[in-house]
N, C-alpha and C positions, 0 to 999 in steps of 0.2 A: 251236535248232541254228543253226549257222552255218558259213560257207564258209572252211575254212582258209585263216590266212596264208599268202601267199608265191604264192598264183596272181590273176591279173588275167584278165579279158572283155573280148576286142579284138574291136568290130562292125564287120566287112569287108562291104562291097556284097552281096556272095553268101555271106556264112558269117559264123558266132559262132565264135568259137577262144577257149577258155580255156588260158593260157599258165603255167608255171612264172617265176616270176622272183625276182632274188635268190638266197639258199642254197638256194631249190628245185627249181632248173634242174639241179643236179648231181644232185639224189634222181628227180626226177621229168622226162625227158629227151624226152616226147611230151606234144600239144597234146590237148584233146578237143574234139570236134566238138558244137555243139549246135545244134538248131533255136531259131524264135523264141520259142517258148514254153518251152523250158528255160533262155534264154537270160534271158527275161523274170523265171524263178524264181528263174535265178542272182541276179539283182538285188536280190530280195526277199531270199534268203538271206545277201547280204553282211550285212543287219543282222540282229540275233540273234532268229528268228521261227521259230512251233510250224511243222508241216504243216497246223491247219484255216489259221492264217494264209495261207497261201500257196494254198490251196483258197479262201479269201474272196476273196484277189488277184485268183484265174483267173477268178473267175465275175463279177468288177467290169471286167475289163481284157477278158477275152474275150464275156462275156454268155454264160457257160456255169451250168448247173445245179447243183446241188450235189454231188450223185451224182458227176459226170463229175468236176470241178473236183480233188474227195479223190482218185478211182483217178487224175488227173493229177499233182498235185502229191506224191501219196504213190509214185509207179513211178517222176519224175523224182529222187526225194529219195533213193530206194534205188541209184539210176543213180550219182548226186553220192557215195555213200558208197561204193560199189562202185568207183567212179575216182579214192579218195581225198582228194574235195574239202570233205568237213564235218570240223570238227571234232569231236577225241572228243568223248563224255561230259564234265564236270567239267574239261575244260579252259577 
């Protein structure tokens, strides 16, 4: 999976904002708000990577366990797909 075209991750002192830009500012007209560690997955999911990927991420960047790492990366990926930010299937 991976982060659809057309939005960008702007890191502000006090906040992560992922932004519409281009033709996706007219579809998509609000910002979303992420913490550092979703902000962190955003990064990983720019390049095309499963959920254990992104669970191996968390437990390397953060020193977290296995267990924690999957319900992390797996509740933030549902997050991203629910605010439109992965790409489909087969796209």
């Amino acid at each position: 999976m991976k982060i659809r075209e057309g939005f960008i991750l702007r890191k502000l002192p006090d906040m992560n904002l992922v932004l519409p830009k281009g033709a996706m500012v007219k579809d998509c007209r609000k910002a979303v708000v992420l913490n550092d560690t979703a902000a962190f997955l955003y990064e990983q999911l720019e390049q095309d990577c499963t959920a254990e990927d992104c669970a191996k991420a968390l437990m390397r960047e953060y020193d977290i366990d296995y267990e924690r790492a999957c319900r992390a990366a797996e509740q933030t990926i549902a997050d991203f797909k629910e605010a439109g930010l992965l790409q489909e299937d087969g796209l």
